[in-house]
N, C-alpha and C positions, 0 to 999 in steps of 0.2 A: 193242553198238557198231556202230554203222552201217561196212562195211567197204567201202566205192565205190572203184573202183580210176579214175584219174587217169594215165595210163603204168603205170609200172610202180612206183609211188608211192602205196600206200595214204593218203585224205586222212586220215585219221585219225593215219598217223605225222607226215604234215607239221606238222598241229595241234601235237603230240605236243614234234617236235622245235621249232618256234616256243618252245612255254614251255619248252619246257628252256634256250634260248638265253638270253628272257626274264630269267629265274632267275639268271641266269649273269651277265649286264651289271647287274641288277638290284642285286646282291652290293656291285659297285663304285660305282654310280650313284646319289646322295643329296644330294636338292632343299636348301639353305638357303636363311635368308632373304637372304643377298648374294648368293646365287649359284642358283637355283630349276631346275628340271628340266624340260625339255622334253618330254614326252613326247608320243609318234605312235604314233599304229594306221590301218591303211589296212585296209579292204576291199577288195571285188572295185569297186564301182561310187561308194568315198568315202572319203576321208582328213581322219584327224583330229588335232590337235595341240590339247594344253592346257601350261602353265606351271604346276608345282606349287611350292608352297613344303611342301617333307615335313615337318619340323620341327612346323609348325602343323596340316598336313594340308590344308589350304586350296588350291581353285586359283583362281590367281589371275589370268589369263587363258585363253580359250579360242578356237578357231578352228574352224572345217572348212568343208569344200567344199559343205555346207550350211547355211553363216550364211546369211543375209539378204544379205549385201553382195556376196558372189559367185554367188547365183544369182540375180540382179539382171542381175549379166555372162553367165550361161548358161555358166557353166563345167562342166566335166566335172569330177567329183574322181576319174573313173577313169584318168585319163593324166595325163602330165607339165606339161600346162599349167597345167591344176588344183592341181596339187599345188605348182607355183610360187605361185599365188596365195595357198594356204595358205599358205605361207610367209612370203608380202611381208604377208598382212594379219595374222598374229602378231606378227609383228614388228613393226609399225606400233602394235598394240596392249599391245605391250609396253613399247616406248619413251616412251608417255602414260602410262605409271603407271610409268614412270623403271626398268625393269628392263634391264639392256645386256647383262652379263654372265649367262650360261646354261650349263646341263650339257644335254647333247642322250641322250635315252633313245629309243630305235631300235625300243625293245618287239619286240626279239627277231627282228624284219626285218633283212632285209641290207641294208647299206650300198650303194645301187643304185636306179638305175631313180625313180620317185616321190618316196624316203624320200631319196635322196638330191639330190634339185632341190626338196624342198620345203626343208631342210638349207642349201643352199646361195642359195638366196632368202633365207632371214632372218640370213645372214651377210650379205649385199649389200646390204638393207636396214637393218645397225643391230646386229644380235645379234653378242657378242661368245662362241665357245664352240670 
């Protein structure tokens, strides 16, 4: 196991504790087809959000700070601006194939910072959750 120290924070427990979270939201968190599941993962330098339908297993949209339409705009998916954008074009891409209502999956990130302005963008644009 690669054991690189980061402060005083092994990245290996961070990883560690990430999926343990994961696991944990994961438990209560279950995409239908009326209701579909948001999930986000962000990186160091990109954030990405898809719309699952778990039921089917199908996803049924997807976004990140590397489509086409936002590196167009020269957005960063490493900051919060980015990560707005993610959001508003989810959401945009959500509401043309008539999805409103959503369960929002955090993948085990904290409620904060990106995850939370990419979150709070596709509430403003449309998504009900």
């Amino acid at each position: 196991m690669k054991e690189a120290f980061l402060g005083l924070i092994k990245i290996e427990d961070r990883k560690v504790a990430r999926a343990r979270r994961h696991k944990r939201v994961r438990k209560k968190v279950f995409g239908t087809a009326e209701r579909p599941r948001l999930s986000v993962y962000e990186s160091l330098s990109h954030i990405y959000a898809q719309i699952i339908d778990d039921e089917k297993g199908w996803t049924l949209v997807a976004a990140s700070s590397l489509s086409h339409e936002l590196r167009q705009r020269s957005l960063s998916g490493g900051n919060i601006a980015g990560a707005e954008a993610v959001g508003e074009l989810i959401a945009k891409k959500a509401l043309e194939k008539n999805i409103r209502k959503i369960v929002l999956d955090r993948g085990g990130f904290h409620y904060h910072g990106r995850i939370k302005a990419l979150a709070e963008a596709a509430r403003k644009h449309g998504l009900e959750f």
